[in-house]
C-alpha positions as CSV (number, residue, x, y, z in Angstrom):
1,X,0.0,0.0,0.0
2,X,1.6,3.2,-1.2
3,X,0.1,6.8,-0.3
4,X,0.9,10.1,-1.4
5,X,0.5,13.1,0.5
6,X,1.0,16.6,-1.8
7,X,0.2,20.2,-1.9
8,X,1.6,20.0,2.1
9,X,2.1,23.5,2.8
10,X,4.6,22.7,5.4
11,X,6.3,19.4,6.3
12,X,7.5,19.8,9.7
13,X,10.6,18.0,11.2
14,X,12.2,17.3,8.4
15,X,14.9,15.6,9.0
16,X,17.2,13.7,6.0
17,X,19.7,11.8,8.4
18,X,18.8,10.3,11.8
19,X,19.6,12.5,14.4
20,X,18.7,11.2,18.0
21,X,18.3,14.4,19.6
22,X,19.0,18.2,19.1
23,X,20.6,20.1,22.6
24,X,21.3,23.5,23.6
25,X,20.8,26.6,20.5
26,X,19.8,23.5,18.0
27,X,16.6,23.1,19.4
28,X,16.2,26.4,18.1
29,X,16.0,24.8,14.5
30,X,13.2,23.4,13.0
31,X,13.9,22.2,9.7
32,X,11.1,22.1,7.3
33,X,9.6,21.9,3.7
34,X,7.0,24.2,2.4
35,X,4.7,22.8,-0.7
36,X,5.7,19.3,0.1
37,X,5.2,16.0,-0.8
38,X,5.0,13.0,1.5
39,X,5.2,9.2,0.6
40,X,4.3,6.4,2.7
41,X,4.6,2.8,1.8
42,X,3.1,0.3,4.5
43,X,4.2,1.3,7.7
44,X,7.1,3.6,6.8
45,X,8.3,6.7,5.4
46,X,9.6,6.1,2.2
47,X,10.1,9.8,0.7
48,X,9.2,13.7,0.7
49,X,11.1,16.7,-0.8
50,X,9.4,19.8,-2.8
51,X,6.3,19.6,-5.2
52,X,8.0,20.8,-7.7
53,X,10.7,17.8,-7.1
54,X,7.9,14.9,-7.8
55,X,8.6,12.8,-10.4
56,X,6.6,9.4,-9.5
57,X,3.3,10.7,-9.2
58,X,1.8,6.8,-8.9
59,X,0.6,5.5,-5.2
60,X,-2.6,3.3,-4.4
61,X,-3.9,6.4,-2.6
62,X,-2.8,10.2,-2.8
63,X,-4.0,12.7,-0.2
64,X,-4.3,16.4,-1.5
65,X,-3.2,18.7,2.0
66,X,-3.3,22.0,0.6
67,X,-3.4,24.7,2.9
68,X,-2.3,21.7,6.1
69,X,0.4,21.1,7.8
70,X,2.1,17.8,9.0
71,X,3.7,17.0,12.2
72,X,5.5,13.8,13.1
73,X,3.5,12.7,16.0
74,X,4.1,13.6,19.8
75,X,6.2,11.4,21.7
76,X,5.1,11.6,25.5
77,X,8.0,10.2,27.2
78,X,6.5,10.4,30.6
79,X,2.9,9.2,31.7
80,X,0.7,7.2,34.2
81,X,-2.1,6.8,32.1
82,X,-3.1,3.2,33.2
83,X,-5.0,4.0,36.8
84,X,-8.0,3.4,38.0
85,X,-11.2,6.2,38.4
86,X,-10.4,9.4,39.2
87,X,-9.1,12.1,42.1
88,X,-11.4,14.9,41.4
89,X,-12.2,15.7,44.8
90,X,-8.4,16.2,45.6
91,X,-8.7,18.8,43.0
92,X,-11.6,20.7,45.0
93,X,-9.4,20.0,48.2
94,X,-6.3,21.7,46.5
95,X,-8.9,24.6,45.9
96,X,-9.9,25.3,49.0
97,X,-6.3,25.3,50.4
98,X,-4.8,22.0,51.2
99,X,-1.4,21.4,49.8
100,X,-0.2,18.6,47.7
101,X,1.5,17.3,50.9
102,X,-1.2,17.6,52.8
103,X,-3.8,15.2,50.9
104,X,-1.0,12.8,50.3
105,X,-0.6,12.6,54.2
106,X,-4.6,12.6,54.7
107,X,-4.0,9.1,52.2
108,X,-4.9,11.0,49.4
109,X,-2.4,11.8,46.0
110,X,-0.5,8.3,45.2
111,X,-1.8,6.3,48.0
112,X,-5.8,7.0,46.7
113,X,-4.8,6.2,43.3
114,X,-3.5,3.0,45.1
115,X,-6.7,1.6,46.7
116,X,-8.5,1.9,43.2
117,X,-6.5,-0.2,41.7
118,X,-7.0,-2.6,44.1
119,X,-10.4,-2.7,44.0
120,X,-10.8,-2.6,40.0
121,X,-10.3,-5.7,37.8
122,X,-7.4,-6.3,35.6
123,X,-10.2,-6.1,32.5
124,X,-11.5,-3.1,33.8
125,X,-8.7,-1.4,34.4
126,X,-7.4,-1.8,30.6
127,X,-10.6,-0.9,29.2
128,X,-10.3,2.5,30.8
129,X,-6.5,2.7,29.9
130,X,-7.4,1.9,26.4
131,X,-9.9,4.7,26.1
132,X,-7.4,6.8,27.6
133,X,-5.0,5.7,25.1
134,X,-7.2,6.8,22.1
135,X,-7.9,9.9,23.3
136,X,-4.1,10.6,22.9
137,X,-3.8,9.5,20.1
138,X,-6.3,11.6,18.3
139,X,-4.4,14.4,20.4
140,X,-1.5,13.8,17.9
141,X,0.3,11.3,20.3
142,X,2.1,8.7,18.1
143,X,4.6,6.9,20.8
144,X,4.2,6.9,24.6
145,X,6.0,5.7,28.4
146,X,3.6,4.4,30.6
147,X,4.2,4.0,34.3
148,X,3.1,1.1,37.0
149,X,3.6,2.8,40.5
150,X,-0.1,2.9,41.1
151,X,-0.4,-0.8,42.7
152,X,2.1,-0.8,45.9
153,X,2.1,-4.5,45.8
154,X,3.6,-7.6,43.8
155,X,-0.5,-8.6,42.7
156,X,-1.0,-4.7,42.0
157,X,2.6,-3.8,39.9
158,X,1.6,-6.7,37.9
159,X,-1.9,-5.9,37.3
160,X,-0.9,-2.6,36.0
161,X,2.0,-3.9,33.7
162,X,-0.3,-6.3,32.6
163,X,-2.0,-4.0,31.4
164,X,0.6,-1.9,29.8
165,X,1.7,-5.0,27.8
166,X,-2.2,-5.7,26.1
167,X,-1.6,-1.8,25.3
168,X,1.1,-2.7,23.5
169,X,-0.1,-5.7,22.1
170,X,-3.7,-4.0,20.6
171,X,-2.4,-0.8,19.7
172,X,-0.6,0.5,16.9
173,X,1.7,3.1,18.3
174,X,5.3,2.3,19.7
175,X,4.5,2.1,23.4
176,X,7.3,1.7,26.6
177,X,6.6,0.4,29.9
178,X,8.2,1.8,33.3
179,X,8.4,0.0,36.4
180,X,7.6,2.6,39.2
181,X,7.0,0.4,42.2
182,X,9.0,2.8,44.6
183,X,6.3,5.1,44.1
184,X,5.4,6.0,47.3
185,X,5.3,4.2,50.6
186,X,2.4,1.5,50.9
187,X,0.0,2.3,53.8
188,X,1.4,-1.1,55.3
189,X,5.0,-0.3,55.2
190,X,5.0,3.4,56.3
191,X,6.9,2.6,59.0
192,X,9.2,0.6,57.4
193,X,10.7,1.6,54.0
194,X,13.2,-1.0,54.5
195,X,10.8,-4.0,54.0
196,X,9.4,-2.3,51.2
197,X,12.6,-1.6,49.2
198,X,13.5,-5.5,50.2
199,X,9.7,-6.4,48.5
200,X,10.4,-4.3,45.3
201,X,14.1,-6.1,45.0
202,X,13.4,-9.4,45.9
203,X,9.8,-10.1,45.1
204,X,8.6,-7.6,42.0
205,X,11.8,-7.2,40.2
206,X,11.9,-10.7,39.5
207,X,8.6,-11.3,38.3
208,X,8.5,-8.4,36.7
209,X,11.6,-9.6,34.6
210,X,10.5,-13.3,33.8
211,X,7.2,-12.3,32.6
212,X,9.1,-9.7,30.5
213,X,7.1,-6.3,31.6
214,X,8.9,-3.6,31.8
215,X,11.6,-1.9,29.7
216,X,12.8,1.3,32.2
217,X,12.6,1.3,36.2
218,X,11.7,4.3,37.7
219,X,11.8,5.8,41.6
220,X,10.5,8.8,43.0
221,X,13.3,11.1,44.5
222,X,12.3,13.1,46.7
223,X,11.7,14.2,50.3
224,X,8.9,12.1,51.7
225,X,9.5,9.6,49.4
226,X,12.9,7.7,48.2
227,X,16.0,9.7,49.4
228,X,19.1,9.2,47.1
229,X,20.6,6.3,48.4
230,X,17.3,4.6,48.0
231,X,17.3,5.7,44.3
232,X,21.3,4.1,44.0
233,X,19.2,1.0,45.4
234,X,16.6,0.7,43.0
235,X,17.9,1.8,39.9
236,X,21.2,-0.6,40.3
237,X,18.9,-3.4,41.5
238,X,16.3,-2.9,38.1
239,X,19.8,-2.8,36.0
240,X,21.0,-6.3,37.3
241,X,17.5,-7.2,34.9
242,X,18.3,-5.3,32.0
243,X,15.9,-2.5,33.3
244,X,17.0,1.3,32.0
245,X,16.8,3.6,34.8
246,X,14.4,6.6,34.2
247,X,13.9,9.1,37.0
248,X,11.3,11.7,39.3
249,X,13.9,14.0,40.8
250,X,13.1,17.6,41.7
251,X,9.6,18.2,41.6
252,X,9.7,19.9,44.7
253,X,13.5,20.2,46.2
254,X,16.6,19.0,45.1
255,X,18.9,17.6,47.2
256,X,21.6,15.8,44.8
257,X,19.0,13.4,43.2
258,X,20.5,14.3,39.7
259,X,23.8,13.4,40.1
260,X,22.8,9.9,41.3
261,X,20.3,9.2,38.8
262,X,23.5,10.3,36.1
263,X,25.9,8.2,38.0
264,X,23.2,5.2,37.4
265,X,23.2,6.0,33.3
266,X,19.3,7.5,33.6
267,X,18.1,7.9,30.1
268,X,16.1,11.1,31.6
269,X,16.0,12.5,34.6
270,X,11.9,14.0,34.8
271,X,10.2,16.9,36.5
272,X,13.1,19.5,37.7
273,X,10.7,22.0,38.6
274,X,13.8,22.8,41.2
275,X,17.3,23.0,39.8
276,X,20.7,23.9,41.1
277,X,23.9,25.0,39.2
278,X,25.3,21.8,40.5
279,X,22.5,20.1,38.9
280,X,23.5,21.7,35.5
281,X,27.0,20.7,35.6
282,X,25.7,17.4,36.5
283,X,24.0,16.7,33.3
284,X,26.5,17.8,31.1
285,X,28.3,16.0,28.6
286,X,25.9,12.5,29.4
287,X,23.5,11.2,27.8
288,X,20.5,12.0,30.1
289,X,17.7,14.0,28.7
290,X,16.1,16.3,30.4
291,X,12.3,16.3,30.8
292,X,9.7,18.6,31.3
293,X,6.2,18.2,32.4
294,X,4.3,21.9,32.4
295,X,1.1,20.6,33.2
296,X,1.6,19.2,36.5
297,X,3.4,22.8,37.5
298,X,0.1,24.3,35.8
299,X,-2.3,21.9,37.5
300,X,-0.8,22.7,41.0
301,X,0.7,25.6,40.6
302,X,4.1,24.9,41.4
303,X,7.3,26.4,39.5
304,X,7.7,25.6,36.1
305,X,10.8,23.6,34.8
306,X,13.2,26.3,34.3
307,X,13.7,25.7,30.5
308,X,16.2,28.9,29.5
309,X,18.7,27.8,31.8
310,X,18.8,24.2,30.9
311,X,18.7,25.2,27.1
312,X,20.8,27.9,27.3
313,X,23.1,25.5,29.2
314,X,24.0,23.6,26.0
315,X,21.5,20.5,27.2
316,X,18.7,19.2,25.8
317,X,15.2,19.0,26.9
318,X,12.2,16.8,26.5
319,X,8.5,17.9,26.9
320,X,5.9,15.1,27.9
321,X,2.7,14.9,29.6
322,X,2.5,13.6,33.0
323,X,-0.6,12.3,32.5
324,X,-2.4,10.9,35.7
325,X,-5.3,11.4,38.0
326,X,-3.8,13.5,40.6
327,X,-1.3,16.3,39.7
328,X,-1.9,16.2,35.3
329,X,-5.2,14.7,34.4
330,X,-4.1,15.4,30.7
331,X,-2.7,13.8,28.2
332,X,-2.7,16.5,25.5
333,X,0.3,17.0,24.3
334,X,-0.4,20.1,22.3
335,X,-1.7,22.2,25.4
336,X,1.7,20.6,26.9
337,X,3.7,22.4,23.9
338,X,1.3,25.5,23.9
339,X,2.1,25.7,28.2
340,X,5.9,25.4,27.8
341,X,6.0,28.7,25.1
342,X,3.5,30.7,27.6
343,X,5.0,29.4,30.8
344,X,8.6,28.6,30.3
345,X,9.2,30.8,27.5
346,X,10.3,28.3,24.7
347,X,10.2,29.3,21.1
348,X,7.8,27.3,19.4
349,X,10.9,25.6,17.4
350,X,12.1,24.5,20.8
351,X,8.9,23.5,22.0
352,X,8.3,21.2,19.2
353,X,12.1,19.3,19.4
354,X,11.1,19.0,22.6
355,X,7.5,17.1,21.9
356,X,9.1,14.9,19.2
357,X,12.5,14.5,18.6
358,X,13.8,14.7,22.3
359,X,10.5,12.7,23.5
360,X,11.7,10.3,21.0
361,X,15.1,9.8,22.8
362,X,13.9,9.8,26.1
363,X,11.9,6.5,25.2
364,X,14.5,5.0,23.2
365,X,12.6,5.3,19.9
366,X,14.8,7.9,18.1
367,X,15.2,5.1,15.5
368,X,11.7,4.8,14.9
369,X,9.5,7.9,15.5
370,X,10.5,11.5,16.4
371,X,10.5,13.1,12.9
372,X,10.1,13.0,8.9
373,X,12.7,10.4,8.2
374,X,13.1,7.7,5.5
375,X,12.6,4.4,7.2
376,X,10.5,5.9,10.5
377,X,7.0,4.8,11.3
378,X,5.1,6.5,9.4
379,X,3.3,7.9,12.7
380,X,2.2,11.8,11.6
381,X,-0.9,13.9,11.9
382,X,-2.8,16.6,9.5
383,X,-3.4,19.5,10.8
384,X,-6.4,21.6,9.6
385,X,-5.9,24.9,7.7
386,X,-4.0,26.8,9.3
387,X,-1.3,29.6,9.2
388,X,2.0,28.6,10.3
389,X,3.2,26.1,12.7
390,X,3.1,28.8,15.7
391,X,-0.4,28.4,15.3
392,X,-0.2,25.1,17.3
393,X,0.7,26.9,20.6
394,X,-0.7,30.4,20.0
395,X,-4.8,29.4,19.4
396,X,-3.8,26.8,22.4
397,X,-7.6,25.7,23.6
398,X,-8.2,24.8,20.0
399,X,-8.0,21.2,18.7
400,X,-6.0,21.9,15.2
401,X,-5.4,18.3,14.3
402,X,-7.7,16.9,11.8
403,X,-6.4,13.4,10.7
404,X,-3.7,11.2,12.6
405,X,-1.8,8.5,11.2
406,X,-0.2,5.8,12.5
407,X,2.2,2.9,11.0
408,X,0.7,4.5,7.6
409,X,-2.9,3.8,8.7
410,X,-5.4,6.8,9.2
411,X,-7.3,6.3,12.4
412,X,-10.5,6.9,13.3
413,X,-11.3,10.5,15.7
């Protein structure tokens, strides 16, 4: 099955050589075509250049996207979109004054999230991760990370990476799975974080492995939580099983988190709503990407990731989602990208390395998704007519996608 897309009035992300990510003044450059043409054959990119370079005109179906754009597809490199219900309440509780703190030590935030998957059937709990899942996806979401984290104990891990795994099996898009069992602290071992760390290690880690689950293991660092030699613990305990260390560090202090999680080989280090100069110097010259998640610091109003310093650093940065029930009950990449010009003052070039390219490396998938390439998945979405690519994060509470494609194959909105 060959299709050809022409009269594109600007292919965006063009990129003729694989590149896995773009850091520092280059995410300042957005390469693309205007009056393009796209060709997809199957599942992949074959070719694209200028109308006026199209010789074979011939394809079993050709598209006319005058006056569109096209986007390589989001890649969300940071979610918990498989939970159960919802945490609206805590939202009313943050609005009348209670901190995120507060309702997590009332046995709200993590440990509420928790309970519901406990009481919700592995079935259940799919079907309203899969509807989840193609609500993204019309958003313009074309790979994503999910996170367990939400279970607390060997049955509930399992269930949720379960679950992630019949995602990946019944969808289309490239999908990752995280291990986050050293989420928080179980109701049943709060006063014992010991026996907890020795359940994760000896008990979830290697079931998690033999029933092959995960691909990344994940803690979260901070005060309250998993200190840093707790992090040291898990991340070098999930590598023993082949398990790629991905990390929450400075969402609300920082306290030397980063350089641990770099010292371990993290493929991202996410959050860093708080960042030191040490921090900075920390991250340079690895291979850690930085991530970004703007709607949890809009959702409860915390700082944002400060993304001039970490750009103008030299470093690159990802943009992803956060999606969950209690602190970014979105998924929508696009406000994401629209918050991070607004709130943190990217450029919309750097905004959209961020959403794609970056996103792509944070997940692993730079080979496959992440921009216009020959050989990519041909994972890509239409936008409707509109004026230029700024117009993605400038009319930002307008949906300005109209067709998504993924592995060549339009899907239904």
């Amino acid at each position: 099955m060959t299709q050809l897309f022409i009269n594109i009035k600007e292919l965006i992300q063009v990129r003729e050589t694989e590149v896995e990510k773009v850091s520092g003044k280059e995410m300042g450059i957005l390469p693309t075509l205007k009056n393009a043409y796209l060709r997809v054959e199957d599942d992949l990119i074959v070719d694209f250049g200028l109308m006026e370079t199209l010789q074979n005109k011939t394809a079993d179906e050709t598209i006319d996207c005058r006056g569109k754009m096209i986007f390589p597809s989001w890649c969300d490199s940071h979610t918990h979109l498989v939970y159960a219900g919802n945490r609206a309440q805590e939202f009313v509780d943050r609005i009348q004054g209670l901190s995120y703190e507060e309702i997590a030590n009332n046995g709200g935030g993590i440990l509420n999230s928790a309970k519901k998957i406990h009481q919700i059937s592995e079935n259940e709990l799919y079907q309203q991760s899969a509807h989840r899942l193609q609500e993204v996806i019309a958003l313009g979401t074309g790979a994503i990370e999910i996170k367990s984290g939400y279970g607390l104990t060997v049955a509930g891990e399992l269930k949720m990476l379960r679950v992630i795994k019949k995602l990946k099996e019944n969808f289309d898009t490239p999908i990752k799975a995280t291990f986050l069992g050293a989420h928080a602290l179980p109701s049943a071992y709060k006063n014992n974080k010991e026996a907890y760390l020795e359940l994760i290690i000896e008990e979830m880690l290697p079931k998690i492995a033999a029933e092959n689950l995960a691909d990344f293991i994940d803690i979260f660092c901070e005060i309250g939580y998993f200190d840093v030699e707790d992090t040291a613990r898990i991340l070098g305990a999930g590598k023993k099983y082949g398990l790629i260390p991905k990390v929450h560090v400075n969402q609300f202090n920082a306290f030397g988190g980063i350089a641990v999680s770099v010292a371990h080989q993290a493929l991202s280090v996410d959050h860093l709503e708080e960042l030191t100069q040490e921090d900075i110097h920390a991250l340079k010259g690895t291979n850690t990407m930085s991530v970004a998640l703007p709607a949890c610091s809009f959702f409860l109003s915390i700082p944002y990731t400060p993304a001039r310093r970490i750009i103008d650093a030299g470093l690159p940065l990802a943009l992803a989602s956060d999606y969950n029930p209690g602190s970014a009950p979105t998924g929508n990449m696009n406000f994401v990208m629209a918050t991070a010009c607004i709130k943190m003052k990217m450029t919309p070039e750097e905004a959209i390395n961020a959403a794609t390219i970056n996103g792509a490396f944070a997940m692993h998938l730079s080979h496959k998704v992440g921009s216009i390439t020959r050989g990519k998945l041909a994972n890509f979405f239409i936008t409707k007519t509109i004026a230029s690519y700024h117009y993605l994060p400038y009319h930002f509470g307008d949906n300005l996608i109209e067709t998504v494609y993924l592995r060549g194959k339009k899907i239904s909105l």
